[in-house]
C-alpha positions in Angstrom: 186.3 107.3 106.1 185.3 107.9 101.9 182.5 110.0 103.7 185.4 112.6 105.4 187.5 112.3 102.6 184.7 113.4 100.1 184.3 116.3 102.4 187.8 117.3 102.5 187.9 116.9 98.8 184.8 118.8 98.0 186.3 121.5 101.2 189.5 121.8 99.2 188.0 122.3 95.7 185.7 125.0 97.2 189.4 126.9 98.6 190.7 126.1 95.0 187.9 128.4 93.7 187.8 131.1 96.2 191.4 131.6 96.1 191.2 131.1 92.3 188.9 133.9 92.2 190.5 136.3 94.9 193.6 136.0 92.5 191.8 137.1 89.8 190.5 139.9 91.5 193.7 140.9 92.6 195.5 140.8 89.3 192.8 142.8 87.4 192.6 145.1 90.1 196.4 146.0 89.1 195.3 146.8 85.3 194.1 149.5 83.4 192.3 149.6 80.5 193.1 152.8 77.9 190.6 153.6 75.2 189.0 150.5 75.1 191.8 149.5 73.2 194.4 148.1 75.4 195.0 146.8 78.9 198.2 147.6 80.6 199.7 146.7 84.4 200.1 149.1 86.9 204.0 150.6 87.0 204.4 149.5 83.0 205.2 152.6 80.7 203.1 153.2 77.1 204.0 154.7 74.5 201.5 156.5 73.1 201.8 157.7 69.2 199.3 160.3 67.0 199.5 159.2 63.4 198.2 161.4 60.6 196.9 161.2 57.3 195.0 162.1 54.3 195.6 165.7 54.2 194.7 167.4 51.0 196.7 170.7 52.1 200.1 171.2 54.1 200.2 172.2 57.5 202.3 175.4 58.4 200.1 176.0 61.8 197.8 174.1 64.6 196.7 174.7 68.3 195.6 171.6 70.4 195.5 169.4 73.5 196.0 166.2 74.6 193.8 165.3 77.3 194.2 162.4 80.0 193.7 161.7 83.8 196.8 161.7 85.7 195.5 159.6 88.8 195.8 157.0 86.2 198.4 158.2 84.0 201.6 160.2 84.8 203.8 161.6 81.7 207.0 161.1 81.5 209.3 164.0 81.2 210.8 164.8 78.3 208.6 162.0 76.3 206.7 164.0 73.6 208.7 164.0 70.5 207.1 165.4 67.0 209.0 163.6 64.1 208.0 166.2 61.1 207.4 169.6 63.4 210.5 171.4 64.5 210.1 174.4 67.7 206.7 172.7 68.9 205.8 174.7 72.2 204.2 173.1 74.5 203.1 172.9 78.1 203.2 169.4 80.1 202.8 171.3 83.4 198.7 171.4 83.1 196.4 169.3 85.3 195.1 166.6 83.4 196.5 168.3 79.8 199.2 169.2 77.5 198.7 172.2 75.5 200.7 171.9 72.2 201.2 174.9 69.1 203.7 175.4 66.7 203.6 177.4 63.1 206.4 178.0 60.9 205.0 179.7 57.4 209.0 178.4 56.0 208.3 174.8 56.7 205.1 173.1 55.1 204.6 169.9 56.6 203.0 167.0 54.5 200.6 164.6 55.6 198.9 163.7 52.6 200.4 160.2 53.4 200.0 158.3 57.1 202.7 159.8 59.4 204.0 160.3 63.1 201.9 163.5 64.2 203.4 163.1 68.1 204.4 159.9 70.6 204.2 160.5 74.1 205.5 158.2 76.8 202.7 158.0 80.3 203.7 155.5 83.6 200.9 154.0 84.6 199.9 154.7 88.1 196.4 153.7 88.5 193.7 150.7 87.8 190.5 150.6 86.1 189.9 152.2 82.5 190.9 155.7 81.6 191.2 157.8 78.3 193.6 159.6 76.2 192.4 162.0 73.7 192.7 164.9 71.7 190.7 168.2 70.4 192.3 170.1 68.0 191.4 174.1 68.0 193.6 175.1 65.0 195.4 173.3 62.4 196.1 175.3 59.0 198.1 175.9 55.6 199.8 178.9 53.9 196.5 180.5 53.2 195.4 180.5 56.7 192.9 177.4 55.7 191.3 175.3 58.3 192.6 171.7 57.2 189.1 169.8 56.2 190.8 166.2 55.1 192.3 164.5 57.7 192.7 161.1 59.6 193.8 160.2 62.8 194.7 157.1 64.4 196.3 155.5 67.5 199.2 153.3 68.2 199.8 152.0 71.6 203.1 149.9 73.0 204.3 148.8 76.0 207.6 148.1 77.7 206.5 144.6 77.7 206.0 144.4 74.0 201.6 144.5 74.0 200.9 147.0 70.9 198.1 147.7 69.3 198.6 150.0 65.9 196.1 152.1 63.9 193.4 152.5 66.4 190.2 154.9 66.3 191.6 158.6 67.6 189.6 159.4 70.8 188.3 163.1 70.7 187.3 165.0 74.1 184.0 165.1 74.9 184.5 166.6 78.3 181.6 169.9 78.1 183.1 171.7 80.3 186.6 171.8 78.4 184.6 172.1 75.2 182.6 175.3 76.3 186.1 176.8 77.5 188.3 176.0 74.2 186.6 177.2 70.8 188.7 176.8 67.2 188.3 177.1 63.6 189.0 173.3 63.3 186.4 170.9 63.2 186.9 167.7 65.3 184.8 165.0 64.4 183.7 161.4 66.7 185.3 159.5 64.0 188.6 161.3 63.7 188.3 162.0 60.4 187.4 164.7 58.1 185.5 165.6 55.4 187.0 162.7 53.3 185.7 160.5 56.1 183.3 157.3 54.6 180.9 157.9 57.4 181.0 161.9 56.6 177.4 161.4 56.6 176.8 160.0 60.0 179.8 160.8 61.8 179.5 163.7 65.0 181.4 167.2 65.0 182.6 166.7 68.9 182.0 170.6 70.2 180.1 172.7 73.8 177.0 173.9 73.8 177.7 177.5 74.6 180.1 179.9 72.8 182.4 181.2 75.0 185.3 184.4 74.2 188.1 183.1 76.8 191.1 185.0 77.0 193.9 182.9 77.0 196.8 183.8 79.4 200.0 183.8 79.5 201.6 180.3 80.8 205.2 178.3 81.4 206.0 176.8 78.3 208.9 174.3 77.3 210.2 174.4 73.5 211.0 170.8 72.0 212.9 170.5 68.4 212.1 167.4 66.4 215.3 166.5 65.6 216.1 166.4 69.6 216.3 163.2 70.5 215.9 164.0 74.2 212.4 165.1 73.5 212.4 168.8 74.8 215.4 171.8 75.0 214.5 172.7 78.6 213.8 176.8 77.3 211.1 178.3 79.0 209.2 180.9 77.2 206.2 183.5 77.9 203.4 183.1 75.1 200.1 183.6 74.7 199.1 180.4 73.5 196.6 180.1 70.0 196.1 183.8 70.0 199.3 185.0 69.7 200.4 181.6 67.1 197.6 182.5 64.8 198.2 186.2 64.1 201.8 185.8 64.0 201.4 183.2 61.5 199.0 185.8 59.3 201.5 188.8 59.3 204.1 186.5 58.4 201.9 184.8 55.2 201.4 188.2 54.5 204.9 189.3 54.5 205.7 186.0 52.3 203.3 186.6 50.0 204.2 190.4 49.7 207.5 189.3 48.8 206.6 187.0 46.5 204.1 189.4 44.4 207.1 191.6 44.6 209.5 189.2 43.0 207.1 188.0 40.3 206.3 192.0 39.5 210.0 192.0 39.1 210.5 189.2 37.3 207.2 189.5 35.1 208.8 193.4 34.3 212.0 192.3 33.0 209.9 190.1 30.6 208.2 192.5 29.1 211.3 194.8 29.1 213.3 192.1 27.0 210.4 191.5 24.9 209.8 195.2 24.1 213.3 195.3 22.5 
């Protein structure tokens, strides 16, 4: 009798682990792990945020793209909201991508201290580990000067309150996106810039061919900042980076013109009143 009832016992415990294991399994198998940083269930929504800081200069200008795998991830429509830029264009209609620009020579934006850069809001559809990251292509100030002093970090939150703030920015390191995007902005492993402690060691993230790619015309959507539904809905035709970039130099120019011209003017009447 002990005999069978040590063999039911030991039986029993050995179902308590097999199932104890299966269940395991099954509950990791409904998780996904994003940027080494957090782990979040299948069906949850995160909030992903872009924090900025450290800039020496102001930005009035920047190209880039924020890259992620959307058998794992699926944005949320309407989600990306930029607290500081106002008439950010962007495209959330890509494969895989959201191509962001905005300039405005009339509005300087300051980062010099840590800030929201963007917060975008992704379901989770898939298991496993994936990514989120970012390249930058162009990011400038009034003088049409590639920022060199930056820092970017990563928040992450879920509906179910797991956060994780000030995390190491992730930057793409897919070549083949690499070879096909260039910039004037350096993007670095770190996330960081010239002011960066490991400037020494740390990687500039670029391909290893230079391409020319023309850029083409695409379906945009226009969001305002101070929109709290996250985008207008207006579609616009723009050739995206190109286009920004030399808009943003004839209308520096034209600033600056006008500016020379009023201190002519004003530097004129000084000498006028000081000559009598």
């Amino acid at each position: 009798m002990k005999k069978n009832l040590l063999k039911i016992s030991s039986l029993l415990a050995a179902l308590l682990v097999v199932f104890a294991a299966m269940g395991t399994t099954a509950f990791a198998a409904e998780e996904l792990n994003v940027n080494s940083a957090i782990t979040v269930e299948k069906g949850d929504k995160l909030t992903f945020t872009i924090n900025l800081a450290d800039c020496d200069k102001k930005i009035v200008g920047l190209q880039m793209y924020l890259n992620y795998d959307n058998s794992k991830l699926k944005y949320v429509d309407g989600s990306l909201k930029f607290d500081k830029f106002d008439g950010v264009v962007y495209n959330a209609k890509l494969d895989n991508q959201i191509a962001i620009t905005w300039t405005n020579v009339m509005e300087e934006v300051d980062f010099s201290k840590q800030g929201s850069f963007l917060s975008v809001q992704f379901e989770v559809v898939g298991t496993g580990e994936t990514s989120i990251s970012q390249y930058i292509a162009h990011m400038y100030d009034m003088d049409m000067v590639t920022l060199s002093n930056y820092k970017f970090t990563y928040d992450y939150s879920t509906e179910n309150g797991d956060s994780k703030t000030d995390q190491q920015a992730v930057i793409t390191t897919d070549e083949e996106f690499l070879n096909t995007h260039t910039g004037s902005f350096v993007n670095y492993d770190d996330g960081m810039g010239d002011n960066s402690p490991n400037k020494d060691t740390h990687k500039e993230i670029k391909g290893s061919e230079i391409v020319t790619k023309v850029v083409q015309a695409t379906h945009y959507e226009v969001v305002n900042s101070k929109d709290s539904s996250g985008g207008s809905g207006t579609t616009v035709l723009i050739i995206v980076g190109v286009a920004v970039v030399v808009l943003a130099i004839i209308a520096v120019i034209i600033v600056k013109k006008k500016d020379d011209s009023k201190k002519s003017s004003e530097e004129a009447k000084k000498g006028h009143y000081a000559e009598k």
